[in-house]
Backbone of each chain as ProteinMPNN parsed JSONL, in Angstrom:
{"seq_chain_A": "XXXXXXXXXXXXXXXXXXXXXXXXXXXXXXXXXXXXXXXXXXXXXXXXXXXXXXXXXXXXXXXXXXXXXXXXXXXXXXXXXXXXXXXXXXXXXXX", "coords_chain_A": {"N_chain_A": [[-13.861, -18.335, -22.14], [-15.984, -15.622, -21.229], [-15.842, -12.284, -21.206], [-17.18, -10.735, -19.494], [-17.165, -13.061, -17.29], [-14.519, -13.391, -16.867], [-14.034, -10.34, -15.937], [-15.712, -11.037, -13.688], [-14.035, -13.055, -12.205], [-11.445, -11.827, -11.986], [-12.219, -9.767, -10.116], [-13.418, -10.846, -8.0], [-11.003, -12.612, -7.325], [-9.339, -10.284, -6.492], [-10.614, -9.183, -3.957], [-10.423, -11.349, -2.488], [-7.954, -11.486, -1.915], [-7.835, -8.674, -0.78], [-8.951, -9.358, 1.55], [-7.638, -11.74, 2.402], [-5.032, -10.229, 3.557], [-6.221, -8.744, 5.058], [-7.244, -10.182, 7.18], [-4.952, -10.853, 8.516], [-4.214, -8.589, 9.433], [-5.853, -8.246, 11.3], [-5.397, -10.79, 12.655], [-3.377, -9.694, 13.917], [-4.096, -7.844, 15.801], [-5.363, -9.214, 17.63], [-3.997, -10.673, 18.517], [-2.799, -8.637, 19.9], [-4.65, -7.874, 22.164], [-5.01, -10.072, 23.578], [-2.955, -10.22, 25.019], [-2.679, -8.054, 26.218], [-2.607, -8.174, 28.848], [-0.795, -9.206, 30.064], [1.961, -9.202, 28.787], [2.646, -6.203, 27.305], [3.728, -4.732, 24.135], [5.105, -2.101, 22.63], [5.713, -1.341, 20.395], [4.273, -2.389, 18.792], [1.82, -0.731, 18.377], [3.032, 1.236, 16.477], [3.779, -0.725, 14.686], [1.444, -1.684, 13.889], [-0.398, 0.519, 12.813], [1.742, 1.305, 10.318], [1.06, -1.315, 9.079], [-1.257, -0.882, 8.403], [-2.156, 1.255, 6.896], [-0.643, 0.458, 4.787], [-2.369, -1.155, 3.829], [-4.251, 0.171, 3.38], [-3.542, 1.285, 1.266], [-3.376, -0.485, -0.302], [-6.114, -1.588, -0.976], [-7.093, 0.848, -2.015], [-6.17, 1.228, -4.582], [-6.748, -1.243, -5.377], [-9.911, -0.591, -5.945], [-9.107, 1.952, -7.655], [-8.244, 0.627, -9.59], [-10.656, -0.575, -11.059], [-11.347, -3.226, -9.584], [-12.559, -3.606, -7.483], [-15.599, -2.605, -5.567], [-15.895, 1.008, -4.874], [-17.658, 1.12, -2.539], [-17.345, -1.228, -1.08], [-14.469, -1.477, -0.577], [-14.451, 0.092, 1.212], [-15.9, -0.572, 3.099], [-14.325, -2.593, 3.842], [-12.144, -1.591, 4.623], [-12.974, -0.28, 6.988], [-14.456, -1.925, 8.892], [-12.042, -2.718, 9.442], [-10.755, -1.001, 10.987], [-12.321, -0.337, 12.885], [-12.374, -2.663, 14.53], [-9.315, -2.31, 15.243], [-9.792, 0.572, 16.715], [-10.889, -0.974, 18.91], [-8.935, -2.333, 20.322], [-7.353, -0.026, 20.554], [-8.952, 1.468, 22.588], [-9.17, -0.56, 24.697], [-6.723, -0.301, 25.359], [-6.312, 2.569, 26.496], [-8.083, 1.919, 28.661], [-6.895, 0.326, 30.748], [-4.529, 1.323, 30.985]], "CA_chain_A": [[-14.405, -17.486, -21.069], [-16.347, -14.098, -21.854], [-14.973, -11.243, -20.64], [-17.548, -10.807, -17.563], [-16.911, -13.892, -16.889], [-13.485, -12.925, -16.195], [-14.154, -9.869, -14.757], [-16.193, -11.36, -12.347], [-12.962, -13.522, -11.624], [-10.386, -10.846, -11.595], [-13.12, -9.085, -8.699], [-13.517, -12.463, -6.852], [-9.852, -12.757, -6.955], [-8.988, -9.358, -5.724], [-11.488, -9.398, -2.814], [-10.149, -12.559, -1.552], [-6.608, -11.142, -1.91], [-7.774, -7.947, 0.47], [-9.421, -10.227, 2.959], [-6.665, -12.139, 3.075], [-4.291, -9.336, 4.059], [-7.499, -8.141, 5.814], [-7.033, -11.098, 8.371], [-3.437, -11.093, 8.682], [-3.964, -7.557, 10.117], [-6.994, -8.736, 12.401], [-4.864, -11.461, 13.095], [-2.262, -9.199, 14.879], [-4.591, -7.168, 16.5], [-6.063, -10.171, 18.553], [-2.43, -10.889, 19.431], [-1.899, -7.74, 21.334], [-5.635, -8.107, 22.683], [-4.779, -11.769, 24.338], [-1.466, -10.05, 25.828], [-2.932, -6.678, 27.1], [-2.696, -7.473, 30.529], [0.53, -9.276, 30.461], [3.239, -8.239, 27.854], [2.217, -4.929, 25.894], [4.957, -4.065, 23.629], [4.809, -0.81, 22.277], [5.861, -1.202, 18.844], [2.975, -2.892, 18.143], [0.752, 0.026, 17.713], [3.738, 1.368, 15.204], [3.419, -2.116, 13.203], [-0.413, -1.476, 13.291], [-0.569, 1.503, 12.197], [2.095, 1.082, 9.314], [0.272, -2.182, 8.677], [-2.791, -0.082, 8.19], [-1.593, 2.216, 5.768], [-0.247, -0.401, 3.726], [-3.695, -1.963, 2.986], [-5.601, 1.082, 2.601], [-3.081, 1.783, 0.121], [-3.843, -1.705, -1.728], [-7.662, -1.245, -0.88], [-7.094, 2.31, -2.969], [-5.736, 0.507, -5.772], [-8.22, -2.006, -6.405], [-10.77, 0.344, -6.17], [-8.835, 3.118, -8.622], [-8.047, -0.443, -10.876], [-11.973, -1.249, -10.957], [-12.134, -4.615, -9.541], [-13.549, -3.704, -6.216], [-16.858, -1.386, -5.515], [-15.683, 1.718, -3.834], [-18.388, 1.351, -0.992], [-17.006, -2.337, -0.373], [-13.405, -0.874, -0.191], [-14.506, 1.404, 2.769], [-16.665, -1.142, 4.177], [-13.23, -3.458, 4.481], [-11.032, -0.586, 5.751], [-13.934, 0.479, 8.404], [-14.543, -3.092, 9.943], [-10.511, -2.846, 10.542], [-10.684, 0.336, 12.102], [-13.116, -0.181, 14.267], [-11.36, -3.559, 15.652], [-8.01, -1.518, 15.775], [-10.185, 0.801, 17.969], [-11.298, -1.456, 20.224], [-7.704, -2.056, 20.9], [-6.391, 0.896, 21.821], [-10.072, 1.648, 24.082], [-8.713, -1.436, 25.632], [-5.017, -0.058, 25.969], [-6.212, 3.271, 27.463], [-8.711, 1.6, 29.386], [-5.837, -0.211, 31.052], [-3.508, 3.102, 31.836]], "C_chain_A": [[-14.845, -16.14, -21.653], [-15.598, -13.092, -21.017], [-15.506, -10.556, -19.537], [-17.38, -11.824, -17.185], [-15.357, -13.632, -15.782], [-12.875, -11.67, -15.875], [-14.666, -9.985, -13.121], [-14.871, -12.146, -11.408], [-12.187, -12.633, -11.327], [-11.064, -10.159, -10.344], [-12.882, -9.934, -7.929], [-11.964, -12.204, -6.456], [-8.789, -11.369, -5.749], [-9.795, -9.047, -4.944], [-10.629, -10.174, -1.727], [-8.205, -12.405, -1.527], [-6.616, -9.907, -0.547], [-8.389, -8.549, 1.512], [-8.661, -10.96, 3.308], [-5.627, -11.543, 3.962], [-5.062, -9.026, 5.346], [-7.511, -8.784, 7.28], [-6.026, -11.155, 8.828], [-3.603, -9.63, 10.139], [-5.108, -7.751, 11.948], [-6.037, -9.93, 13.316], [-3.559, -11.012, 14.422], [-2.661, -8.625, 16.296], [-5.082, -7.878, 17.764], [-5.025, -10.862, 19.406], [-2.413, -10.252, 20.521], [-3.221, -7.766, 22.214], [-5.373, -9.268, 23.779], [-3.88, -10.898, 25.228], [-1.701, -8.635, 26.771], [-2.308, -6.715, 28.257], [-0.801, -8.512, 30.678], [1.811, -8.613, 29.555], [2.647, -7.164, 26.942], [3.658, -4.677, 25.556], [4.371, -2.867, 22.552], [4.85, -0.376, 20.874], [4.745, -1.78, 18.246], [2.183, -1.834, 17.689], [1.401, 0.659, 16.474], [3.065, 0.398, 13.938], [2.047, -1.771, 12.698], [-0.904, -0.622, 12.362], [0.164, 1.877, 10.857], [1.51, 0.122, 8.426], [-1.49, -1.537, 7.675], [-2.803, 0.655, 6.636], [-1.003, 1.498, 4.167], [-1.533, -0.458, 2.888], [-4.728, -1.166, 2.772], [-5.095, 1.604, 1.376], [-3.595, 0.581, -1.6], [-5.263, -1.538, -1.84], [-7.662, 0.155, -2.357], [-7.335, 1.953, -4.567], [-6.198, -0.265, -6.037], [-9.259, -1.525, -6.253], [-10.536, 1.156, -7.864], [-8.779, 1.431, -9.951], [-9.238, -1.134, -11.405], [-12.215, -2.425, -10.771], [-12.404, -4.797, -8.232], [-14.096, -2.13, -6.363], [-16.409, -0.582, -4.983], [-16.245, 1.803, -2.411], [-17.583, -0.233, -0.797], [-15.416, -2.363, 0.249], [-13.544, -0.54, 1.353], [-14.661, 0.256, 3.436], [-15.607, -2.351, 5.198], [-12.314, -2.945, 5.597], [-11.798, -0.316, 7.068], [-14.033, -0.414, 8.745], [-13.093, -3.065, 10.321], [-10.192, -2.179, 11.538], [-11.558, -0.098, 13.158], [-12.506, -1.552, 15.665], [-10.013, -2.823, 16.064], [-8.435, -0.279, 16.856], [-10.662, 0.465, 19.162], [-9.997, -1.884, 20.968], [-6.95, -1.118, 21.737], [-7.66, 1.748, 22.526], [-9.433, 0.629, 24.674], [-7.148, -1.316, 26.505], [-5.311, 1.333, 27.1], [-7.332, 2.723, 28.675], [-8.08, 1.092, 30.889], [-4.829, 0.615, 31.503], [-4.12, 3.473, 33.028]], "O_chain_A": [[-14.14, -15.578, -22.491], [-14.754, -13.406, -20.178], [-14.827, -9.921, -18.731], [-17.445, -11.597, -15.977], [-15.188, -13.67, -14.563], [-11.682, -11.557, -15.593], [-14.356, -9.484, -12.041], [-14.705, -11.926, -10.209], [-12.12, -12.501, -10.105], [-10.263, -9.991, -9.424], [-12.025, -9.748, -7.066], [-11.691, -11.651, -5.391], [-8.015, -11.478, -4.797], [-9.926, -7.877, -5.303], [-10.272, -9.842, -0.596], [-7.434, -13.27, -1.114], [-5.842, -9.964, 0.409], [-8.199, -7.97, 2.581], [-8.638, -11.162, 4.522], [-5.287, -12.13, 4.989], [-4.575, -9.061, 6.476], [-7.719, -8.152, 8.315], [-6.093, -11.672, 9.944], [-3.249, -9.685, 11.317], [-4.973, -7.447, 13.133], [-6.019, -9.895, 14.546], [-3.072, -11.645, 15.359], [-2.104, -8.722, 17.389], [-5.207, -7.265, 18.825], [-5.098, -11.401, 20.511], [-2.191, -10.653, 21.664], [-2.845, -7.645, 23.38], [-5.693, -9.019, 24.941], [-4.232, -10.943, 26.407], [-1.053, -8.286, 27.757], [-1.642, -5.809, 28.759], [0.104, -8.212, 31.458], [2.421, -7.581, 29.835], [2.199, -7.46, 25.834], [4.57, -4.468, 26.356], [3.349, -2.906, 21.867], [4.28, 0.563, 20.319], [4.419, -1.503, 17.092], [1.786, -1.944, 16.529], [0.716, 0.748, 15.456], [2.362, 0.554, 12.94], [1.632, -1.622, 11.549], [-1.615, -0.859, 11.386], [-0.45, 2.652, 10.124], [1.361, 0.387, 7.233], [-2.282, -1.809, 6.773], [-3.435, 0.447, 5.6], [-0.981, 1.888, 3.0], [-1.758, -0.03, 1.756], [-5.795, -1.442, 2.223], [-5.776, 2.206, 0.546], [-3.875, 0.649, -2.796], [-5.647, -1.314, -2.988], [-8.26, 0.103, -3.431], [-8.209, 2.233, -5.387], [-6.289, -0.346, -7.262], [-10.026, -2.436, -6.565], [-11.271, 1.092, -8.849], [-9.345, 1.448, -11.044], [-9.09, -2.134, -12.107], [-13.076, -2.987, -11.447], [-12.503, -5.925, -7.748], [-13.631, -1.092, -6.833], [-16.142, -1.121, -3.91], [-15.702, 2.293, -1.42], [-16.978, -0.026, 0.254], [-15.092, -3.019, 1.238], [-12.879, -0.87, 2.335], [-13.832, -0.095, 4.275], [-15.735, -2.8, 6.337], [-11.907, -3.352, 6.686], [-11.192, -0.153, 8.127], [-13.362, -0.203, 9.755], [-12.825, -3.37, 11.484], [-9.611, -2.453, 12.588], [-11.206, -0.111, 14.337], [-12.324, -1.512, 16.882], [-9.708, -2.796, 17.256], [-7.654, -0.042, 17.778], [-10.85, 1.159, 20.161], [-9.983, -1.79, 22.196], [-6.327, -1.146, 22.798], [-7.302, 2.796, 23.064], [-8.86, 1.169, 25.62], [-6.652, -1.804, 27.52], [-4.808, 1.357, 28.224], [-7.249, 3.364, 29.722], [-8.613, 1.373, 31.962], [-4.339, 0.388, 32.609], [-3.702, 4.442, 33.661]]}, "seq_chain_B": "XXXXXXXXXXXXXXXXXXXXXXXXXXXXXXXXXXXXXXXXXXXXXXXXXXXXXXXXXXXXXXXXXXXXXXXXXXXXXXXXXXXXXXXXXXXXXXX", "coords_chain_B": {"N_chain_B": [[-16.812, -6.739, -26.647], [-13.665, -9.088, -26.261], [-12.297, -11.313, -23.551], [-10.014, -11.587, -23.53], [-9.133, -8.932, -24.611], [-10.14, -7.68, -22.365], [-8.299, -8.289, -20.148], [-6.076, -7.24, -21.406], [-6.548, -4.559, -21.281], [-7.228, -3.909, -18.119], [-5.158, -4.524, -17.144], [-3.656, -2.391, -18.533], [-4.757, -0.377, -17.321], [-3.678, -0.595, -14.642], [-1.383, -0.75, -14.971], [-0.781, 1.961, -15.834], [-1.996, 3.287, -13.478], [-0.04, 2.642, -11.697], [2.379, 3.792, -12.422], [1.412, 6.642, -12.685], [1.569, 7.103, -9.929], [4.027, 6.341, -9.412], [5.627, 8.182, -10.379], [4.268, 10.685, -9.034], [6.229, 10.453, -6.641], [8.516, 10.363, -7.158], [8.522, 13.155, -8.164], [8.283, 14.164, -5.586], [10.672, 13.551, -4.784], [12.348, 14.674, -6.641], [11.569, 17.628, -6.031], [12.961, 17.465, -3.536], [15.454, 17.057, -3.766], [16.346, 19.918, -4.964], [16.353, 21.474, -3.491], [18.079, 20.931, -2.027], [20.57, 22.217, -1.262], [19.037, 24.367, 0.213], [16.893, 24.68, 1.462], [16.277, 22.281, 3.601], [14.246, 19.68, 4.807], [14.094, 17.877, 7.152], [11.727, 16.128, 7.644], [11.894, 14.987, 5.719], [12.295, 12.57, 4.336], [11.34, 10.833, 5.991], [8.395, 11.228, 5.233], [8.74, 10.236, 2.304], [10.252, 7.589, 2.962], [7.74, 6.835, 3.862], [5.751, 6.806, 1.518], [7.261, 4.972, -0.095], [6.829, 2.927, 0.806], [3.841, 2.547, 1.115], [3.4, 2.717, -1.979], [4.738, 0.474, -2.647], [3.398, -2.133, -1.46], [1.367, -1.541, -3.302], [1.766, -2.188, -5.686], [2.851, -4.984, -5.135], [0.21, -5.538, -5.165], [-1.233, -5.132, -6.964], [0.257, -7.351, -9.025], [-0.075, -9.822, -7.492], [-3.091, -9.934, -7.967], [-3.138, -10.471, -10.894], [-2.874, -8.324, -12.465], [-0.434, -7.459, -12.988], [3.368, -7.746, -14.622], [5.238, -9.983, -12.475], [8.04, -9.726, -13.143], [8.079, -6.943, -14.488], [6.67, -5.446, -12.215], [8.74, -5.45, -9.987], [10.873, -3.962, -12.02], [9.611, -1.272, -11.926], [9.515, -0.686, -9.61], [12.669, -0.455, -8.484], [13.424, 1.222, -9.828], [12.521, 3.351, -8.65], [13.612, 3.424, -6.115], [16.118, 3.541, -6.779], [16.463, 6.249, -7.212], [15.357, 7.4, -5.422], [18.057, 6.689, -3.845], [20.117, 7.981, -4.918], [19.291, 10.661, -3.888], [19.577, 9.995, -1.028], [22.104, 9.887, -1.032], [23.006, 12.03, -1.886], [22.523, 13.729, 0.043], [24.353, 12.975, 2.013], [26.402, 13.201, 0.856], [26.643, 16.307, 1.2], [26.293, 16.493, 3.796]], "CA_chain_B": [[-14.797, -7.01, -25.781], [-13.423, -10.377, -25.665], [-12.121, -11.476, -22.496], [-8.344, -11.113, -23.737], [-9.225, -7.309, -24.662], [-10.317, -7.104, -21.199], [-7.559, -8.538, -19.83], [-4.962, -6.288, -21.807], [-7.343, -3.248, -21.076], [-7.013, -3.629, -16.886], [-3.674, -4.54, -16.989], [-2.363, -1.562, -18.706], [-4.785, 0.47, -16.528], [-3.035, -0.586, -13.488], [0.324, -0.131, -15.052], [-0.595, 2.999, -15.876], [-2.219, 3.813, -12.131], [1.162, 2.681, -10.494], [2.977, 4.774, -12.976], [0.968, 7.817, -11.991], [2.203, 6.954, -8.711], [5.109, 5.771, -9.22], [5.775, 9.455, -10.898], [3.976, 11.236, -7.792], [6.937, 10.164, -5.751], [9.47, 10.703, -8.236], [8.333, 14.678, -8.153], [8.596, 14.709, -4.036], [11.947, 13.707, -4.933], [13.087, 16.017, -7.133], [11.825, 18.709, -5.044], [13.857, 17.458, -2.131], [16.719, 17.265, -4.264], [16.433, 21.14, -5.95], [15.734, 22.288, -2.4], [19.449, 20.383, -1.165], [21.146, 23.26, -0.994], [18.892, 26.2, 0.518], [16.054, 24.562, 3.076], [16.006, 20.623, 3.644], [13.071, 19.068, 5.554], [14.204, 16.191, 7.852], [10.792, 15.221, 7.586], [11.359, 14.231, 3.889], [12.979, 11.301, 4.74], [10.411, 9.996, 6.667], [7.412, 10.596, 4.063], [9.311, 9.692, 0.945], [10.023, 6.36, 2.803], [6.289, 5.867, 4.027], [5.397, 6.789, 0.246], [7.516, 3.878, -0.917], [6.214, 1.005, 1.403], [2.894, 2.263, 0.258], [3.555, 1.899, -2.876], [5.452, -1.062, -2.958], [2.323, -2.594, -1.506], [0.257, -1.653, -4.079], [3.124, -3.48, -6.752], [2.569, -6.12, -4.744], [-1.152, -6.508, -4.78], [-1.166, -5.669, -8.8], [1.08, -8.423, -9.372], [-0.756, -11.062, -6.826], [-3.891, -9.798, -8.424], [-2.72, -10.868, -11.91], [-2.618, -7.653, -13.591], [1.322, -6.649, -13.582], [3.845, -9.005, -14.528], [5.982, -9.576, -11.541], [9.475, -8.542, -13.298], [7.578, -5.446, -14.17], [6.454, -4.548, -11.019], [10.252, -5.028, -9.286], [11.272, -2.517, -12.445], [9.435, -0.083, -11.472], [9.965, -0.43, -7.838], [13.641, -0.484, -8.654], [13.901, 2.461, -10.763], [12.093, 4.371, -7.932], [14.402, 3.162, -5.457], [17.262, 4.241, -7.753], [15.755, 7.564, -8.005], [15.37, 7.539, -3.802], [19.398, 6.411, -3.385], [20.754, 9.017, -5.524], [18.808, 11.817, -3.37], [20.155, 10.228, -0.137], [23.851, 10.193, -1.485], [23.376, 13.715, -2.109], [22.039, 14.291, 1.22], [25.375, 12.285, 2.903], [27.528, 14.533, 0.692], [26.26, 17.773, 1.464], [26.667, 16.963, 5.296]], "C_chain_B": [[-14.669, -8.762, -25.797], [-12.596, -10.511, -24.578], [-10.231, -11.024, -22.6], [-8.108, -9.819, -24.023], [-9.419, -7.167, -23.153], [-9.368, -6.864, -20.583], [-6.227, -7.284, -19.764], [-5.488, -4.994, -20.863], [-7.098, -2.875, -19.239], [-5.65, -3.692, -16.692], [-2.919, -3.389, -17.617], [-3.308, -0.128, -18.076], [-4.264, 0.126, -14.961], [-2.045, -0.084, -13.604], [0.253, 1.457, -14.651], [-0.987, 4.075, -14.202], [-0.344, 3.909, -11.47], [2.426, 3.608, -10.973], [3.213, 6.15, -12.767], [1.788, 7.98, -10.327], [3.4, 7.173, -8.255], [5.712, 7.52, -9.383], [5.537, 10.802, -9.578], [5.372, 11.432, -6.638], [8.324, 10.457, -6.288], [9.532, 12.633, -7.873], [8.249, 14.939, -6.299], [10.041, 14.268, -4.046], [13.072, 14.708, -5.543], [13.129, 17.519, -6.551], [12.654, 18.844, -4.133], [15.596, 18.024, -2.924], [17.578, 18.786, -5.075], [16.374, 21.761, -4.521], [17.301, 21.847, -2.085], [20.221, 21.57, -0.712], [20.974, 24.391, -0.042], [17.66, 25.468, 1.819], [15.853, 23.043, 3.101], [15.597, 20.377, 5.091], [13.593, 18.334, 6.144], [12.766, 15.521, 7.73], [10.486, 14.593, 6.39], [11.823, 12.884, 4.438], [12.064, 10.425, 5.164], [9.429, 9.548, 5.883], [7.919, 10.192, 2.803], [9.33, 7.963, 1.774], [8.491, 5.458, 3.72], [5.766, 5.909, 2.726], [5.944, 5.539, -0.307], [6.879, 2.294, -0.02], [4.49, 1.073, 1.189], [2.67, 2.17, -0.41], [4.279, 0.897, -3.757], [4.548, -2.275, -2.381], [0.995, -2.435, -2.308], [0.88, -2.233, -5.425], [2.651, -4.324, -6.522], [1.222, -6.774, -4.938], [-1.751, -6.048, -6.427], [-0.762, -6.88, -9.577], [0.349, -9.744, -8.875], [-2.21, -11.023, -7.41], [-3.897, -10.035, -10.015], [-2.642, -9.738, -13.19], [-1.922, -6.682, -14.359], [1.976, -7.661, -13.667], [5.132, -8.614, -13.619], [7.387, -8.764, -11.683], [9.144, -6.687, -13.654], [7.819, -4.652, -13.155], [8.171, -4.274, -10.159], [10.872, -3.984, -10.467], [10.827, -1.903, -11.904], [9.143, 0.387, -10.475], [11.761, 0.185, -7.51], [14.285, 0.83, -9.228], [13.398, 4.0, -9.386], [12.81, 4.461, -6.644], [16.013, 3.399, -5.846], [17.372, 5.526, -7.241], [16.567, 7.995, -6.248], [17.065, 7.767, -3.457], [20.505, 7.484, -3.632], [20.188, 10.487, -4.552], [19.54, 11.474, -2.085], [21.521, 10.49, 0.128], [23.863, 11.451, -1.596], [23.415, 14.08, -0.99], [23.632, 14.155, 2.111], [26.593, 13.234, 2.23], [27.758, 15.723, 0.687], [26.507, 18.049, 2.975], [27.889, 16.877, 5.841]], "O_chain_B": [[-15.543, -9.516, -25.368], [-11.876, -9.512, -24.57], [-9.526, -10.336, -21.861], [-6.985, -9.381, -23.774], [-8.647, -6.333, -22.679], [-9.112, -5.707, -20.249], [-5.669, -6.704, -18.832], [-4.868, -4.564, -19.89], [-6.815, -1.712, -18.951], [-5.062, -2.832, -16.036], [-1.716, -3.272, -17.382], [-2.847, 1.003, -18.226], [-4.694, 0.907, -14.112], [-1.568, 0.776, -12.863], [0.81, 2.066, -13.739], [-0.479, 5.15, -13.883], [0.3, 4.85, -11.006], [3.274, 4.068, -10.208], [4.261, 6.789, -12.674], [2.425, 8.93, -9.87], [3.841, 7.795, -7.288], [6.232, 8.012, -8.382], [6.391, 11.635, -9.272], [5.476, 12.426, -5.92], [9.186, 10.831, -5.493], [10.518, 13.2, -7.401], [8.145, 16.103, -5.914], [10.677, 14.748, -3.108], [14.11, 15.238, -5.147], [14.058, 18.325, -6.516], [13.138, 19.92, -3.783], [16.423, 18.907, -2.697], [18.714, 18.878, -5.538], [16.342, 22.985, -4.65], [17.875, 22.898, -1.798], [20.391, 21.67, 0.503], [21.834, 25.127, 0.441], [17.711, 25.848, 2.989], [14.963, 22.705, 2.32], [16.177, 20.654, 6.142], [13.771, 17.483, 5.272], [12.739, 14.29, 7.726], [9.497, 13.969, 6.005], [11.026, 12.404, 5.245], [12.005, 9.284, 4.706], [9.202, 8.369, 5.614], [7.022, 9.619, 2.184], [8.556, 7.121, 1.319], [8.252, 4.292, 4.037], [5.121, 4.877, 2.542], [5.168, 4.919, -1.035], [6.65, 1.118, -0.303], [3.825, 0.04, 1.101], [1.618, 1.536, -0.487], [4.366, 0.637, -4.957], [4.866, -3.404, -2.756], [-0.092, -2.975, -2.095], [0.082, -2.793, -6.176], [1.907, -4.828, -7.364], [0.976, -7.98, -4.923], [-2.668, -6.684, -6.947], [-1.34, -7.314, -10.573], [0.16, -10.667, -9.668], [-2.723, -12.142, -7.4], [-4.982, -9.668, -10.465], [-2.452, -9.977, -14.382], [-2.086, -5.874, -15.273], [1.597, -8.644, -13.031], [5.845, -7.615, -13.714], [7.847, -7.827, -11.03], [9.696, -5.657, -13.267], [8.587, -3.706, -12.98], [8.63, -3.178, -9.838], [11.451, -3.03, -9.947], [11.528, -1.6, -10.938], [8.654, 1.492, -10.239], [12.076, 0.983, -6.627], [15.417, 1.281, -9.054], [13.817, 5.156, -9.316], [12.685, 5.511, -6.013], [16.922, 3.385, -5.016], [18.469, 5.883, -6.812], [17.63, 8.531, -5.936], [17.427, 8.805, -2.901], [21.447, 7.8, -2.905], [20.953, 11.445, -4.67], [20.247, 12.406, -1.702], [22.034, 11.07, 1.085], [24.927, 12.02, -1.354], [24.34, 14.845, -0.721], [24.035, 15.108, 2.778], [27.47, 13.83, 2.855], [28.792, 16.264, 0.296], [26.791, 19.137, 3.476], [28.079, 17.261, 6.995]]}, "name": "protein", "num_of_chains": 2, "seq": "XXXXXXXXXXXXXXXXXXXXXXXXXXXXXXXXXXXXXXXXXXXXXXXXXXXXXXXXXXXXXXXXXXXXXXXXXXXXXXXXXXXXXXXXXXXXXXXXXXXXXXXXXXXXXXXXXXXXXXXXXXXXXXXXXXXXXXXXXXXXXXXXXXXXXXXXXXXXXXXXXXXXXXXXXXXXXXXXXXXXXXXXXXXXXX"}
């Protein structure tokens, strides 16, 4: 293997490592979305928001470790945000 | 470069990122701990342990990303969690 070769892998690989996480967190969010109108539990926006913090911390770090683009970084963290804001528009919407 | 230079080459710039880090957190410790005596924060407590679950998720996604080796990464999670235990023991015998 040459050695872009397996940079291009080590990138690939850490991509598909923050999109995995990436979904996990999307995955929660669509939880408390489904449940709005019947069970809201409150710790959820805690979890979310610790959740959050986590993966912008790993996002950081494969950025600072060069095997993701800095603009594709953002572009992961900002599609989360913006679903985690449509959440809580939907929670105060709901108050 | 051959691909095994590469290899070495990201892997001991991660180490060395989580090091930096790892070190970062280390020095909000020692402050807490030189301060024990004369003005102590309750709010250390709090960011020292959001500092470690963010970077104990970025351990994590060095290691799943293939370029820490996992007993590594638990050293030097371990040593920083050391570091942490000894500051709260101080804290429990000072009150």
């Amino acid at each position: 293997m040459t050695s872009s070769d397996l940079q291009e892998q080590l990138n690939m690989k850490a991509l598909s490592l923050l999109q995995e996480d990436a979904d996990k967190i999307e995955k929660l969010i669509e939880v408390q979305m489904e449940n709005l109108a019947t069970r809201y539990c409150p710790l959820y926006e805690e979890v979310l928001d610790t959740q959050m913090f986590g993966f912008s911390k790993e996002v950081d770090f494969a950025v600072r470790a060069g095997l993701v683009n800095p603009l594709v970084g953002k572009q992961i963290l900002s599609k989360l945000e913006r679903t985690l804001a449509l959440l809580y528009e939907a929670l105060n919407t709901k108050e």
